[in-house]
C-alpha positions in Angstrom: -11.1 6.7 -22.5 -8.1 8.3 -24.1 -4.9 6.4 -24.5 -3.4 9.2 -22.1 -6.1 8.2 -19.5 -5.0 4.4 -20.2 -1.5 5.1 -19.3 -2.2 7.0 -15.9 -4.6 4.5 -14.6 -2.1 1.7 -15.1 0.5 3.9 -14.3 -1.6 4.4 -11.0 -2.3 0.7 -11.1 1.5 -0.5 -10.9 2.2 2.4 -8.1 -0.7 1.0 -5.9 0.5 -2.6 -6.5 4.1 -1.7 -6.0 3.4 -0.2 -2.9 0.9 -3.3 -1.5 3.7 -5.7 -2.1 6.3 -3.8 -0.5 4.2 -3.5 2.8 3.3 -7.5 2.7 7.2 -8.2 2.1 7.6 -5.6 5.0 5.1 -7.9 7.0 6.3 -10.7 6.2 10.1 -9.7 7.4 8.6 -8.4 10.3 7.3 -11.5 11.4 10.7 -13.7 10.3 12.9 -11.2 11.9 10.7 -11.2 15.3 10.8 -15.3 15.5 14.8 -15.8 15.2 15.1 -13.1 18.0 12.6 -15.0 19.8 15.0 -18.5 19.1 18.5 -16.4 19.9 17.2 -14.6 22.7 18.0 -16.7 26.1 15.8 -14.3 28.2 12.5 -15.1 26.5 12.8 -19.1 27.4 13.2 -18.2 31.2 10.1 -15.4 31.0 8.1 -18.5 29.6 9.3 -20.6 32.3 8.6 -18.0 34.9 5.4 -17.3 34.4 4.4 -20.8 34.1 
């Protein structure tokens, strides 16, 4: 493999990577941001409460 190969496989390497992290951070602040509207919402303790 030439060192020009080299450089675009890692170059396609750290895109790939950069990318996967960015959608598990997005995941991750999903899922933070969807339980504190779940604790500042009043609403969704009554809904539990009425369906019990």
């Amino acid at each position: 493999m030439s060192l020009h190969w080299m450089h675009v496989t890692a170059s396609y390497g750290l895109v790939v990577g950069s990318f996967l992290i960015l959608g598990l951070a997005t995941i991750f602040r999903h899922a933070a941001a969807k339980r504190r509207l779940a604790q500042l919402d009043p609403r969704a303790h009554r809904r539990a409460q009425d369906t019990a």
